[in-house]
C-alpha positions, 0 to 999 in steps of 0.5 A: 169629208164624205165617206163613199158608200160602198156597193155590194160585191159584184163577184157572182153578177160578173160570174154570171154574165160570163156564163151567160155570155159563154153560154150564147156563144155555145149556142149560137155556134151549135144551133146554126149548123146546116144539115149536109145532103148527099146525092147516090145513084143506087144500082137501078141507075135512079139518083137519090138525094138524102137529106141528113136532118132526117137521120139525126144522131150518129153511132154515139149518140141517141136519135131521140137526144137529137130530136129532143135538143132546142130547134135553131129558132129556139136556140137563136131567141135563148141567145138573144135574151142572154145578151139583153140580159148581158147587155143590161147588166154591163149598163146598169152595174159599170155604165158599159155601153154595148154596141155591134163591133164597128158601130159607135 
């Protein structure tokens, strides 16, 4: 009788790949907000648009953390290379095919 050759445990691969996976969600929700304007009619009469990106942060939390965090672009390629990676993982350790929801 042939014995089964046992794998090494996937226990932290698994964990990983939910942090990842959970992490690119984070990501993607955060980075695709679009920054609100707001149109004022100051006492001259003269109407004004502000545009809020320009005014990042808010009474709890410093301009300058804002300004430093990634850009959307950046958020959308870190979340694009954390589901390849995913993506690669799930098909080499379990043959899991991933595909968009909908497609075969």
């Amino acid at each position: 009788m042939e014995q089964l050759q046992k794998r090494p445990a996937l226990g932290w691969r698994v964990a990983l790949g939910r942090g990842a996976a959970l992490a690119a969600v984070v990501l993607g929700v955060t980075g695709c907000a679009v920054s609100p304007e707001t149109t004022v009619v100051e006492s001259s009469g003269q109407e004004r648009t502000v545009h809020w990106e320009d005014y990042p942060g808010d009474a709890y939390t410093d301009a300058e953390e804002i300004l430093a965090a990634p850009t959307p672009e950046e958020v959308e390629d870190r979340q694009r290379q954390l589901f390849a990676e995913l993506e690669a993982m799930l098909r080499d350790d379990f043959a899991v095919a991933v595909s968009p929801r909908g497609e075969p």
